[in-house]
mmCIF file of the N, C-alpha and C atoms, coordinates in Angstrom:
data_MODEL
# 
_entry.id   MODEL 
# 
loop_
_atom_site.group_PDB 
_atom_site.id 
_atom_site.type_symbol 
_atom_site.label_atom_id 
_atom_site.label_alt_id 
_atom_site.label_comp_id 
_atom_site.label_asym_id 
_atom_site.label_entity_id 
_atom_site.label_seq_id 
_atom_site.pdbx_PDB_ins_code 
_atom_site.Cartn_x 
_atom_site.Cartn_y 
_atom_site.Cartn_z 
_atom_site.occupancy 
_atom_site.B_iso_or_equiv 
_atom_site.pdbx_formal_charge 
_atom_site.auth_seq_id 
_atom_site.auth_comp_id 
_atom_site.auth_asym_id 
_atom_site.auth_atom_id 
_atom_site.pdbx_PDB_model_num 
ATOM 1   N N  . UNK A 1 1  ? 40.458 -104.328 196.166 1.00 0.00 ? 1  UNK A N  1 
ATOM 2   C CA . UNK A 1 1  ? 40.844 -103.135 195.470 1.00 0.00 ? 1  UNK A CA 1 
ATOM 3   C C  . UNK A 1 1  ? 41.268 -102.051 196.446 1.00 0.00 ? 1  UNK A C  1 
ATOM 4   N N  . UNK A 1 2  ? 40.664 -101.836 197.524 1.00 0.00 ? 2  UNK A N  1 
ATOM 5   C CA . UNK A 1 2  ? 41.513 -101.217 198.907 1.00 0.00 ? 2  UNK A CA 1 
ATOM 6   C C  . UNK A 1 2  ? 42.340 -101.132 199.141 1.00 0.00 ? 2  UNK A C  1 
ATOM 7   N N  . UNK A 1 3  ? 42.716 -102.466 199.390 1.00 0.00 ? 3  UNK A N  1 
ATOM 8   C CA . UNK A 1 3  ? 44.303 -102.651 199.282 1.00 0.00 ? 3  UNK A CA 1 
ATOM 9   C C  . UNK A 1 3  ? 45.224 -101.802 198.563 1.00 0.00 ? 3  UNK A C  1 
ATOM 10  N N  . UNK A 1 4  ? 45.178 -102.017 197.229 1.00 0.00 ? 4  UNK A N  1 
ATOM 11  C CA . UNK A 1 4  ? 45.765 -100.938 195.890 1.00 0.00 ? 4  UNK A CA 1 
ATOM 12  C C  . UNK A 1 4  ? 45.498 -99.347  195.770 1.00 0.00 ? 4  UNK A C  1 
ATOM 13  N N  . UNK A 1 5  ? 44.538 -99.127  196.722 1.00 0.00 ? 5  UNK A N  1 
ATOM 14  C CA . UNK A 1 5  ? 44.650 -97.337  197.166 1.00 0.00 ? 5  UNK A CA 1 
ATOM 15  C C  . UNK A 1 5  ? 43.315 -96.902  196.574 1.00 0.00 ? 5  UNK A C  1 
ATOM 16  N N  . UNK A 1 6  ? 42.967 -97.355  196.610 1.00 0.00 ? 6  UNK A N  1 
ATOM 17  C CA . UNK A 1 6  ? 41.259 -97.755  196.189 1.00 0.00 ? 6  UNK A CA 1 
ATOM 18  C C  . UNK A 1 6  ? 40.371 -97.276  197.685 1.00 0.00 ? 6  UNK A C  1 
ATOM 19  N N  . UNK A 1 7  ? 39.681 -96.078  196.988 1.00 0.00 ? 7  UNK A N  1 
ATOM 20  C CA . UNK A 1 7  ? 38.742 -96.056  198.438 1.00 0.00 ? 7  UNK A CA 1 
ATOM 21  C C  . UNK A 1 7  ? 37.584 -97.137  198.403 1.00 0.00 ? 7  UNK A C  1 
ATOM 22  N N  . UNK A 1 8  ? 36.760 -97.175  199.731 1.00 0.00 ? 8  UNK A N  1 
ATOM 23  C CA . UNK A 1 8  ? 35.614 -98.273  199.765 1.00 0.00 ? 8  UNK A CA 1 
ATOM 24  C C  . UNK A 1 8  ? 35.185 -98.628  198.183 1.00 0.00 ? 8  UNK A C  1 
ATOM 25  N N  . UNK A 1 9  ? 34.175 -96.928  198.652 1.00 0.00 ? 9  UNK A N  1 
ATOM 26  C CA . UNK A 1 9  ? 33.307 -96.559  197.389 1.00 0.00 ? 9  UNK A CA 1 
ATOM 27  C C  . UNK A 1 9  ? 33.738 -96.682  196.282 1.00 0.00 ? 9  UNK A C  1 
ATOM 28  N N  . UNK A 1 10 ? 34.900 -96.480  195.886 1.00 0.00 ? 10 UNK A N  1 
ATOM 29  C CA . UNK A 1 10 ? 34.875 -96.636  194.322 1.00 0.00 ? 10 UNK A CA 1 
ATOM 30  C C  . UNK A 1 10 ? 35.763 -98.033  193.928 1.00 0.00 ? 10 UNK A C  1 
ATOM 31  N N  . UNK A 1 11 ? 35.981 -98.910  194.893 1.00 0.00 ? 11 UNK A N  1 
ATOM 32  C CA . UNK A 1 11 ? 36.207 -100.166 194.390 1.00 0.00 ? 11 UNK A CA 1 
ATOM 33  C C  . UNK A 1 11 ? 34.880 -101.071 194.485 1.00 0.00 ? 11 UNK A C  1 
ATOM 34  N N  . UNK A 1 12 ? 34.018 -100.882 195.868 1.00 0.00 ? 12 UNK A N  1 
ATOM 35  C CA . UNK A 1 12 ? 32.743 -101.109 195.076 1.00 0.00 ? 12 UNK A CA 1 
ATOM 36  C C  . UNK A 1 12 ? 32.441 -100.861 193.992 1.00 0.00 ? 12 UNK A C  1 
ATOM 37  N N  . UNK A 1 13 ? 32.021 -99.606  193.416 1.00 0.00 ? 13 UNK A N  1 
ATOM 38  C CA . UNK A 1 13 ? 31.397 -99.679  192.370 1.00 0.00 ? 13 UNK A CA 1 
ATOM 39  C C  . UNK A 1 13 ? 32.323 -99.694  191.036 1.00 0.00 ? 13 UNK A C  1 
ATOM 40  N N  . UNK A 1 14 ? 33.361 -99.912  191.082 1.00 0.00 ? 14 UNK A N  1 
ATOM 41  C CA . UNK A 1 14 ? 34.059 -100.926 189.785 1.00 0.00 ? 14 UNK A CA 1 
ATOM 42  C C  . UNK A 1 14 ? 33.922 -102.052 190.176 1.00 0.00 ? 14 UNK A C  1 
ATOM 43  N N  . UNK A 1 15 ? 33.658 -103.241 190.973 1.00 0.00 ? 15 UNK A N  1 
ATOM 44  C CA . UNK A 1 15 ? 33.155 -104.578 191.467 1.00 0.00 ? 15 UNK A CA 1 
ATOM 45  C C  . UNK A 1 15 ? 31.917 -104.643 190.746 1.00 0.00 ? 15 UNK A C  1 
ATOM 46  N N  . UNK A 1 16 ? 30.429 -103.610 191.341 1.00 0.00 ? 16 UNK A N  1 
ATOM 47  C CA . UNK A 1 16 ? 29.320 -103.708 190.869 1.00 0.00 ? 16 UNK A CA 1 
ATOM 48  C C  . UNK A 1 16 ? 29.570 -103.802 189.469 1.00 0.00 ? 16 UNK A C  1 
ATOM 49  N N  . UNK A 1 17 ? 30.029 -102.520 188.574 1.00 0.00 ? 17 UNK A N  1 
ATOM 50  C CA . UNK A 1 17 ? 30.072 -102.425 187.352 1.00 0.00 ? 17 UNK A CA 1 
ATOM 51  C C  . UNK A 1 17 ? 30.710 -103.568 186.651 1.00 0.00 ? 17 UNK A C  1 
ATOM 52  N N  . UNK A 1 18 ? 31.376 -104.512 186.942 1.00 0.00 ? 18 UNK A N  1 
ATOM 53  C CA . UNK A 1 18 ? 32.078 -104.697 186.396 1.00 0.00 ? 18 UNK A CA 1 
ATOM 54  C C  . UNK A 1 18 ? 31.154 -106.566 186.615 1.00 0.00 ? 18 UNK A C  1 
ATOM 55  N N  . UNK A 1 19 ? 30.609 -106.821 187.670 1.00 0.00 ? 19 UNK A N  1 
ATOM 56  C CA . UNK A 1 19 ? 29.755 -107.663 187.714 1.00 0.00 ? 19 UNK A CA 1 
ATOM 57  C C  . UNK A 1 19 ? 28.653 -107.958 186.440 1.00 0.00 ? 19 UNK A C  1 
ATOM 58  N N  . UNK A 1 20 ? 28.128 -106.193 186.730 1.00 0.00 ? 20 UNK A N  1 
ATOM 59  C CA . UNK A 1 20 ? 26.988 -105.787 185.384 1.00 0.00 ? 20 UNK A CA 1 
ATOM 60  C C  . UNK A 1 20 ? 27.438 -106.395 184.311 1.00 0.00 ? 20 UNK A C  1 
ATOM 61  N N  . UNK A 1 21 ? 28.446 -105.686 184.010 1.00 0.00 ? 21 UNK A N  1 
ATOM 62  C CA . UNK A 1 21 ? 29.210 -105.882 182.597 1.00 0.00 ? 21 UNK A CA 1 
ATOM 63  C C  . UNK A 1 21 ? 29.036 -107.919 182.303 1.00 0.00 ? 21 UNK A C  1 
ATOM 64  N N  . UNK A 1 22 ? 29.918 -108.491 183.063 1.00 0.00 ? 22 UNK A N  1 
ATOM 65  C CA . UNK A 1 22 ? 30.296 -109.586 182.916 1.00 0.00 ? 22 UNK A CA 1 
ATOM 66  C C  . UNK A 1 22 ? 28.605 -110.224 182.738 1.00 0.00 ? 22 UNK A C  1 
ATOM 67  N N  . UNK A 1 23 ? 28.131 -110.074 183.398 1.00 0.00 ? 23 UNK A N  1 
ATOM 68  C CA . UNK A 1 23 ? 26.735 -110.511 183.486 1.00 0.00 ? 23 UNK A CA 1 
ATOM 69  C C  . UNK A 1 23 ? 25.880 -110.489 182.273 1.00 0.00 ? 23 UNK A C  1 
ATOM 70  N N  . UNK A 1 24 ? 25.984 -109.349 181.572 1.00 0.00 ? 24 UNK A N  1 
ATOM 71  C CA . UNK A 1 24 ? 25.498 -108.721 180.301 1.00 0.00 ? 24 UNK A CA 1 
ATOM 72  C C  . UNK A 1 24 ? 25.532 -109.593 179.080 1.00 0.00 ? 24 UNK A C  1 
ATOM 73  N N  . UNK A 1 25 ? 27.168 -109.756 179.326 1.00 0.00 ? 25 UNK A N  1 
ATOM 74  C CA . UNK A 1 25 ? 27.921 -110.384 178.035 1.00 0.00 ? 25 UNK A CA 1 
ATOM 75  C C  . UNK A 1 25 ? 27.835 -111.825 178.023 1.00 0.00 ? 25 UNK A C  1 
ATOM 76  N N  . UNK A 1 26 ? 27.421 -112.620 179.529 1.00 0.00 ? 26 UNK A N  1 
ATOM 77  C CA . UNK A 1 26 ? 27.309 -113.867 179.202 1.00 0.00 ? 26 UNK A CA 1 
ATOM 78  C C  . UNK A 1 26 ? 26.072 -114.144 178.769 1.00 0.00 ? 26 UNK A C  1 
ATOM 79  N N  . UNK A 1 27 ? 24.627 -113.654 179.498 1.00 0.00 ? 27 UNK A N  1 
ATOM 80  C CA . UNK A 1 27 ? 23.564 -113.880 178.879 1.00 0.00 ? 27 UNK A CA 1 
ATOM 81  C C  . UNK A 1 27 ? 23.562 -114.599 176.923 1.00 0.00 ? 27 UNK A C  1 
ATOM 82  N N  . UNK A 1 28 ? 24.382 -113.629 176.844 1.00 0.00 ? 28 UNK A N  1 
ATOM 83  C CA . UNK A 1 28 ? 24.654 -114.149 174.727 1.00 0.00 ? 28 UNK A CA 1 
ATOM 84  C C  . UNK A 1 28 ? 24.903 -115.824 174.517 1.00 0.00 ? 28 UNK A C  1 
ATOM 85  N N  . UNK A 1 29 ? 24.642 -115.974 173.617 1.00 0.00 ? 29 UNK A N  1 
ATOM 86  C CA . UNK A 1 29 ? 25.032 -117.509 173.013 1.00 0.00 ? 29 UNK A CA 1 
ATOM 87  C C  . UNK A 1 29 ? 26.538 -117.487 172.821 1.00 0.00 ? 29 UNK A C  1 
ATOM 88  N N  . UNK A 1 30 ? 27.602 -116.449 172.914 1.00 0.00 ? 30 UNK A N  1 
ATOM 89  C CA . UNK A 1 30 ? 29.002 -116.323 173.034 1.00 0.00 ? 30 UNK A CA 1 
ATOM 90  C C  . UNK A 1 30 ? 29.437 -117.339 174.035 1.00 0.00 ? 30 UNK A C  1 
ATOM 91  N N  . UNK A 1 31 ? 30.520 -118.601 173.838 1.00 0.00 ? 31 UNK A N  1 
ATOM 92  C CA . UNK A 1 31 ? 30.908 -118.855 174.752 1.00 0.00 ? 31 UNK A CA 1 
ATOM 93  C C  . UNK A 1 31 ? 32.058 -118.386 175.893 1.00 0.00 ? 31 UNK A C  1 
ATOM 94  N N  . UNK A 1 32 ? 31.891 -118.865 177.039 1.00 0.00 ? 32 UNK A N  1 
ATOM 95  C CA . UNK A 1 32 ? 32.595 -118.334 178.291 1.00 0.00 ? 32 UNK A CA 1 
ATOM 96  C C  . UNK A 1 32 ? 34.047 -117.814 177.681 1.00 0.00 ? 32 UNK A C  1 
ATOM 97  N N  . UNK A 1 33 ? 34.773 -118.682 177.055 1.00 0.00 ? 33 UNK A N  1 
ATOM 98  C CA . UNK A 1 33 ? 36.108 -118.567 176.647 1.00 0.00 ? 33 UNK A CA 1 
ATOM 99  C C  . UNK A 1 33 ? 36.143 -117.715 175.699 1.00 0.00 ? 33 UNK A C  1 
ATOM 100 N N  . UNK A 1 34 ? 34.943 -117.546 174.427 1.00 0.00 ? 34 UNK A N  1 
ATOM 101 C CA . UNK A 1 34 ? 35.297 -116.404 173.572 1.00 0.00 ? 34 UNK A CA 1 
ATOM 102 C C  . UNK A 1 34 ? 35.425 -115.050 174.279 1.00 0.00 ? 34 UNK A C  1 
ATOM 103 N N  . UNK A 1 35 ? 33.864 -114.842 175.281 1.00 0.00 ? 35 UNK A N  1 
ATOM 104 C CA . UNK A 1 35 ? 34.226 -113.794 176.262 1.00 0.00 ? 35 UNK A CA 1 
ATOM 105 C C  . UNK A 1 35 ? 35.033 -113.416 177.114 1.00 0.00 ? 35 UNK A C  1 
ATOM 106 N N  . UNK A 1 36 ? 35.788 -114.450 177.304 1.00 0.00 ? 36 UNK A N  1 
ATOM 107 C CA . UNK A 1 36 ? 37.248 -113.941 178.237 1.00 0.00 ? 36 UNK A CA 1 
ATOM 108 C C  . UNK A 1 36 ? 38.437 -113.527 176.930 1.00 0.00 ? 36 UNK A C  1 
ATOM 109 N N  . UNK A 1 37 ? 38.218 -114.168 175.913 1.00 0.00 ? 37 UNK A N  1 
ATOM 110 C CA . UNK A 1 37 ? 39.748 -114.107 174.841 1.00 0.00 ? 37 UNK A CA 1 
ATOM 111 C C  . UNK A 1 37 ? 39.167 -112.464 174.271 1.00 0.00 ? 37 UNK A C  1 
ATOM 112 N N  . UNK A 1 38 ? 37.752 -111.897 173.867 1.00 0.00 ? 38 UNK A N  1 
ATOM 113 C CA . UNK A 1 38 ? 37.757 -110.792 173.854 1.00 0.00 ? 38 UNK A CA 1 
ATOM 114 C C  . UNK A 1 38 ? 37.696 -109.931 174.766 1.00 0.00 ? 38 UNK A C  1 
ATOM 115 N N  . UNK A 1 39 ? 38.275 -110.102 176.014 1.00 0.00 ? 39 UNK A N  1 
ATOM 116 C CA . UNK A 1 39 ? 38.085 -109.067 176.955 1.00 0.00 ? 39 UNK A CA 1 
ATOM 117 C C  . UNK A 1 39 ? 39.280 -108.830 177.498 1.00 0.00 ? 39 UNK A C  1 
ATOM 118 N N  . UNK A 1 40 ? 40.282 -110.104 177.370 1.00 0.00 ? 40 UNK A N  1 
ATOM 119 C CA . UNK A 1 40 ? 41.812 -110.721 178.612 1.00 0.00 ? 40 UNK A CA 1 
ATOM 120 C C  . UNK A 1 40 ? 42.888 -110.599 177.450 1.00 0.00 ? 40 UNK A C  1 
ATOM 121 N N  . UNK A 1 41 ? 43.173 -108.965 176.731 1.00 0.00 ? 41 UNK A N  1 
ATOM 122 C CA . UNK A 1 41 ? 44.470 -109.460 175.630 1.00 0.00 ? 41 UNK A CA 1 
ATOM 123 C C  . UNK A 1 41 ? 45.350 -110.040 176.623 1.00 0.00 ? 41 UNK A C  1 
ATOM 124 N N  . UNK A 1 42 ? 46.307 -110.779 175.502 1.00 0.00 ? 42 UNK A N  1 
ATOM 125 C CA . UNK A 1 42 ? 47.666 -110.963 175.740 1.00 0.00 ? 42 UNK A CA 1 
ATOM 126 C C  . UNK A 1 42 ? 48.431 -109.994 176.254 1.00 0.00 ? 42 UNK A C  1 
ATOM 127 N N  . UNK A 1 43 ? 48.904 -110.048 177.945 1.00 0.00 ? 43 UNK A N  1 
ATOM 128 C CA . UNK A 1 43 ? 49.809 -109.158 178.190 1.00 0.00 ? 43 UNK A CA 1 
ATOM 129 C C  . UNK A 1 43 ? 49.476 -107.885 178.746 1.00 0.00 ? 43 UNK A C  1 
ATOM 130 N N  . UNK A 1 44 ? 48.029 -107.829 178.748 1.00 0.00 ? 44 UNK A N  1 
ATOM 131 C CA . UNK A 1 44 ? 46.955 -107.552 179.399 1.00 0.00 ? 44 UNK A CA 1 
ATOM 132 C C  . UNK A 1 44 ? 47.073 -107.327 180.972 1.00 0.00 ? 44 UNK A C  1 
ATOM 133 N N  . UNK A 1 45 ? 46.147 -106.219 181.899 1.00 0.00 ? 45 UNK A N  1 
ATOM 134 C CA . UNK A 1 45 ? 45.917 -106.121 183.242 1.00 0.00 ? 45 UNK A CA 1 
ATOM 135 C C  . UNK A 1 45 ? 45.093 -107.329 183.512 1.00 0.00 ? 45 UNK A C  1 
ATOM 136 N N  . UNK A 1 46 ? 44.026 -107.464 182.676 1.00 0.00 ? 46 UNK A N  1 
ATOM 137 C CA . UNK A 1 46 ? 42.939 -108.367 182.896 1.00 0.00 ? 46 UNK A CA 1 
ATOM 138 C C  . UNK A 1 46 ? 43.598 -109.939 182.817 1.00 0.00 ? 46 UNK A C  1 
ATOM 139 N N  . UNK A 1 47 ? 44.556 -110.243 181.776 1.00 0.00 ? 47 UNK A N  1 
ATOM 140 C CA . UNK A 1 47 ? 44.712 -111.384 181.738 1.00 0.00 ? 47 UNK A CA 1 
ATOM 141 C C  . UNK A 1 47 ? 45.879 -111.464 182.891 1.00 0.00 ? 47 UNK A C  1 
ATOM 142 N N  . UNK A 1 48 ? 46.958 -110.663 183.370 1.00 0.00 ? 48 UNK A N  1 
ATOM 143 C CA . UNK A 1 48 ? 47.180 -110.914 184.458 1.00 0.00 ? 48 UNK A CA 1 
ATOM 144 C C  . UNK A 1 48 ? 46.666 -111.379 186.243 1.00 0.00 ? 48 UNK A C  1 
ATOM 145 N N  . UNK A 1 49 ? 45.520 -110.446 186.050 1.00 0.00 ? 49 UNK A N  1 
ATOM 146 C CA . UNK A 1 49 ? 44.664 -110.788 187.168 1.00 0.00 ? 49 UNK A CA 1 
ATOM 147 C C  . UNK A 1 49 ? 43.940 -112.413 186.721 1.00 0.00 ? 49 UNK A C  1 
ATOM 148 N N  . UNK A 1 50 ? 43.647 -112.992 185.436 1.00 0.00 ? 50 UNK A N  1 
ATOM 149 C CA . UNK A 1 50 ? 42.983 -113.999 185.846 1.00 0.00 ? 50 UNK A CA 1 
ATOM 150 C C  . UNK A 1 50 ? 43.848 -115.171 185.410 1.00 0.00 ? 50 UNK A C  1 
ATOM 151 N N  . UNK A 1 51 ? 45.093 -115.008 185.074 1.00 0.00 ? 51 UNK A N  1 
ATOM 152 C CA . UNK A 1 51 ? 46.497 -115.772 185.518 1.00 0.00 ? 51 UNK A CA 1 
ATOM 153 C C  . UNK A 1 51 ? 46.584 -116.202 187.115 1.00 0.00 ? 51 UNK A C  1 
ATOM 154 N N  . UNK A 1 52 ? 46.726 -114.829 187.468 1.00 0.00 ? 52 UNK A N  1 
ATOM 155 C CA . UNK A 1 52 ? 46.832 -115.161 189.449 1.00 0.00 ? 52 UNK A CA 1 
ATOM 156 C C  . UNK A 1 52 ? 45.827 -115.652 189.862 1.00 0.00 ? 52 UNK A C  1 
ATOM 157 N N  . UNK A 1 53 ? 44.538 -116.091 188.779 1.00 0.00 ? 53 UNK A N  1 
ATOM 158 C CA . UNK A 1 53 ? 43.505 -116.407 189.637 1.00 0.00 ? 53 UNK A CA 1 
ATOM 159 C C  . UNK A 1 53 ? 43.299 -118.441 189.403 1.00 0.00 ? 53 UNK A C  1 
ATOM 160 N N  . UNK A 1 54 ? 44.934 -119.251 189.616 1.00 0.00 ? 54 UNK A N  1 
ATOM 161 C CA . UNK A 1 54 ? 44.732 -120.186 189.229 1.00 0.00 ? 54 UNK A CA 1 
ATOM 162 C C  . UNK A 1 54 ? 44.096 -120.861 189.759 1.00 0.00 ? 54 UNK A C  1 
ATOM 163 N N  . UNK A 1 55 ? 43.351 -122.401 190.135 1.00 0.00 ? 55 UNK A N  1 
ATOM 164 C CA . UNK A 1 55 ? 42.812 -122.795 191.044 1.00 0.00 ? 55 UNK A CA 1 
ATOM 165 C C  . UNK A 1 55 ? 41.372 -122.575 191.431 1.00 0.00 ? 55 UNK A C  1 
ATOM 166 N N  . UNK A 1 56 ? 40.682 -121.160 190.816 1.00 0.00 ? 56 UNK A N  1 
ATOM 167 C CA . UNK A 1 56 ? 39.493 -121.025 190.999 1.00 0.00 ? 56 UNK A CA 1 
ATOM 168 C C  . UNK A 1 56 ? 38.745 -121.865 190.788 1.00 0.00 ? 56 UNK A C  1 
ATOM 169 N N  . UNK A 1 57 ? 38.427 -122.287 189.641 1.00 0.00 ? 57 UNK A N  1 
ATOM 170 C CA . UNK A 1 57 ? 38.122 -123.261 188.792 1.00 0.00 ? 57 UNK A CA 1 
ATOM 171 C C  . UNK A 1 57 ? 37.583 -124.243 189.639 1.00 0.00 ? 57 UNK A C  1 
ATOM 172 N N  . UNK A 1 58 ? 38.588 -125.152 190.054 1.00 0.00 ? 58 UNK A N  1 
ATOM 173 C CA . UNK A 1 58 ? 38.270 -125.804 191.104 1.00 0.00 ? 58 UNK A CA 1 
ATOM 174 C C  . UNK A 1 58 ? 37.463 -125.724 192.031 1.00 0.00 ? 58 UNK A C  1 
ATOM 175 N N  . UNK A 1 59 ? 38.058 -124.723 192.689 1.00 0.00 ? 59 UNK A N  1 
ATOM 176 C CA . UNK A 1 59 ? 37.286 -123.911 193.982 1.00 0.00 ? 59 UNK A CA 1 
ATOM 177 C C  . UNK A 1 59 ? 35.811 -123.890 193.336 1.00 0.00 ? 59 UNK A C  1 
ATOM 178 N N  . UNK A 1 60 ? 35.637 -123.106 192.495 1.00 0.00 ? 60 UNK A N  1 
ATOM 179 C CA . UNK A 1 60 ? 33.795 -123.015 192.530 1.00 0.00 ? 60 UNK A CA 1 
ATOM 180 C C  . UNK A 1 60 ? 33.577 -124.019 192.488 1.00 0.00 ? 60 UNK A C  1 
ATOM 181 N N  . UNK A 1 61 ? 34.047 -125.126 191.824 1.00 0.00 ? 61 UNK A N  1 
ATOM 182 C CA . UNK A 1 61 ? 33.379 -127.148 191.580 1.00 0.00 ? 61 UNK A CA 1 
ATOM 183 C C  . UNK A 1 61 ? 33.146 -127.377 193.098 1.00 0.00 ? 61 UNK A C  1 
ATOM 184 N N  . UNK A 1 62 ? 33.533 -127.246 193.627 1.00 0.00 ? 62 UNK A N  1 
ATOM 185 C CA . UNK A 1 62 ? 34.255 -127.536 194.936 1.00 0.00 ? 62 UNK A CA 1 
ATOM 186 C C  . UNK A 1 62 ? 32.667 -126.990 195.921 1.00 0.00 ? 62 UNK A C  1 
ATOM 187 N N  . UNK A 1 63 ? 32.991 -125.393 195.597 1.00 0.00 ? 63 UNK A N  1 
ATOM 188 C CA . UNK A 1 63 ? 31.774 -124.440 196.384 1.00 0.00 ? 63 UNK A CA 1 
ATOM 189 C C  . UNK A 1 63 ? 30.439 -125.421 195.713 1.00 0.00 ? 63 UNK A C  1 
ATOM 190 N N  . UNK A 1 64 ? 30.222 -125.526 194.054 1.00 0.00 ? 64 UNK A N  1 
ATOM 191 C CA . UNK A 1 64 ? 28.562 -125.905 193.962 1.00 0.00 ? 64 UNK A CA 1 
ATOM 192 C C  . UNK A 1 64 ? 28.045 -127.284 194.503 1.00 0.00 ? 64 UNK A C  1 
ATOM 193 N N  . UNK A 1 65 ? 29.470 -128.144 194.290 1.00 0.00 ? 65 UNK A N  1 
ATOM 194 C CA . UNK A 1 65 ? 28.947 -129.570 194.753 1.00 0.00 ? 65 UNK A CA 1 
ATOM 195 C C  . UNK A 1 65 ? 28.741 -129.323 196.382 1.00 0.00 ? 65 UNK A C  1 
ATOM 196 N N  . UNK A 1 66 ? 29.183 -128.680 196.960 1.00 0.00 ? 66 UNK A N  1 
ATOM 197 C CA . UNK A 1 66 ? 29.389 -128.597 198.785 1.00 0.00 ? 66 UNK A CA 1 
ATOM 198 C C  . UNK A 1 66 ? 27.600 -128.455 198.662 1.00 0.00 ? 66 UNK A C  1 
ATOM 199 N N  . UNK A 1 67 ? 27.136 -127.223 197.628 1.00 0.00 ? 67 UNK A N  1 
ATOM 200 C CA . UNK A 1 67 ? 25.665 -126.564 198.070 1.00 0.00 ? 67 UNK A CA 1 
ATOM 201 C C  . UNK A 1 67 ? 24.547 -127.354 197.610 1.00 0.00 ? 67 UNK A C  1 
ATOM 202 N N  . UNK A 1 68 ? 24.554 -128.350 196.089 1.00 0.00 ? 68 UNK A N  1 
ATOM 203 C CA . UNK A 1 68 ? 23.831 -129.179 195.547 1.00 0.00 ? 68 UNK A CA 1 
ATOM 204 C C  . UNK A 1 68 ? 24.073 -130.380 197.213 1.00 0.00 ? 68 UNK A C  1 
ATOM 205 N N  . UNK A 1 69 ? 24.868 -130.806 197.380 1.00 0.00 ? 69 UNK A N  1 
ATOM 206 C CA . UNK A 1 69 ? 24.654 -132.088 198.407 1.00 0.00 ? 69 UNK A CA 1 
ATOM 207 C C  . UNK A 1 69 ? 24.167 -131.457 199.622 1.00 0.00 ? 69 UNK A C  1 
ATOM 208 N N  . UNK A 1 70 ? 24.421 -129.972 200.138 1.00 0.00 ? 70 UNK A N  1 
ATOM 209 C CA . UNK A 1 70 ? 23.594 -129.390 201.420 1.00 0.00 ? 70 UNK A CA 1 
ATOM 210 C C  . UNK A 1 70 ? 22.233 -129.688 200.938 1.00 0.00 ? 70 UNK A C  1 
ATOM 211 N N  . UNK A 1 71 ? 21.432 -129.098 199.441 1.00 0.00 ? 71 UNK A N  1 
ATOM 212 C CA . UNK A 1 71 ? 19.973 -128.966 199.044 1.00 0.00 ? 71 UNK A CA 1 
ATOM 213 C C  . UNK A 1 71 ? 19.643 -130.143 199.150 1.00 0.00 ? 71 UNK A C  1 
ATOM 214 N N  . UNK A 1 72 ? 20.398 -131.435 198.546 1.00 0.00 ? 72 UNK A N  1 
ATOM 215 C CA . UNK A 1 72 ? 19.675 -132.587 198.943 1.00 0.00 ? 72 UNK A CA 1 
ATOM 216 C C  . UNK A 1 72 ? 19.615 -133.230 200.449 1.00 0.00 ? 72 UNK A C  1 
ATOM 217 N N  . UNK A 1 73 ? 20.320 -132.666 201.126 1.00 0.00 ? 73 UNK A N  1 
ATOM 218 C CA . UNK A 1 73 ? 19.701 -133.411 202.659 1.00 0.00 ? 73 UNK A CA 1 
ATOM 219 C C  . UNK A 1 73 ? 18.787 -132.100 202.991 1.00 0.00 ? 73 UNK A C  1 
ATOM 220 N N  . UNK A 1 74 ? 18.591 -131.304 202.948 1.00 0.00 ? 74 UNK A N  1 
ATOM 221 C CA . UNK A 1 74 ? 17.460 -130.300 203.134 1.00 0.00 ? 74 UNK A CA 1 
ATOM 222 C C  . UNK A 1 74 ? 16.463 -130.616 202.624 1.00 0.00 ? 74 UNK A C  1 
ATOM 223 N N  . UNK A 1 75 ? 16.468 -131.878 201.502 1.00 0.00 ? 75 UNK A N  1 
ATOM 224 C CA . UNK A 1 75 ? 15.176 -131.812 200.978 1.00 0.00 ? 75 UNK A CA 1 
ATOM 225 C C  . UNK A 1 75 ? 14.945 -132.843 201.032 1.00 0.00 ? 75 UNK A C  1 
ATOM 226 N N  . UNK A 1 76 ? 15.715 -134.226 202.043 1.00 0.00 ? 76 UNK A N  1 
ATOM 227 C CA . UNK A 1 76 ? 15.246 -135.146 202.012 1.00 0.00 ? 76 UNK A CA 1 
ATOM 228 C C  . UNK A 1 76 ? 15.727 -136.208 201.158 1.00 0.00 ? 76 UNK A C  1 
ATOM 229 N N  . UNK A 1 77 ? 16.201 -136.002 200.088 1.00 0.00 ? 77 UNK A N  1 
ATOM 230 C CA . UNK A 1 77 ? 16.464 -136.624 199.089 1.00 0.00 ? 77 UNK A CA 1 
ATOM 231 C C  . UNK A 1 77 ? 17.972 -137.739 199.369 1.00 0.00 ? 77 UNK A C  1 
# 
C-alpha cells in the first residue's frame, strides 16, 4: 500500500483492520465464497485486487503442504 502513496502507518492499519474484519466474518458458518461474493461486487476495487491475485490459491497449497511435511520430520513421524 506504500507503494500507492500510502504512508507506513496508515497502510498498516488498513492491513490490520482489514485482517480483523476478514477474520470476523469467517468465524460464521457463511461459506468462504459467499463471503467474498458479498464483499468483491462486480467491477469492484476489491474484486479487481483479487482478480490480480491469480495463482494464490495454489501458492498457499503449496506454503501448507511445505509446513505439514516440515512438522512431520520434526516430529519424527
Amino acid at each position: 500500500m506504500q507503494a500507492q502513496g500510502l504512508a507506513g502507518e496508515t497502510a498498516a492499519r488498513l492491513a490490520r483492520g482489514a485482517l480483523r474484519s476478514a477474520a470476523a466474518q469467517a468465524e460464521g458458518e457463511t461459506s468462504l465464497d459467499a463471503l467474498i461474493a458479498r464483499i468483491a461486487s462486480p467491477g469492484g476495487t476489491t474484486r479487481a485486487g483479487l482478480d490480480a491475485m491469480s495463482g494464490v490459491e495454489d501458492q498457499a497449497r503449496a506454503a501448507i503442504s511445505a509446513a505439514a511435511r516440515r512438522a512431520r520430520e520434526l516430529s519424527g513421524d
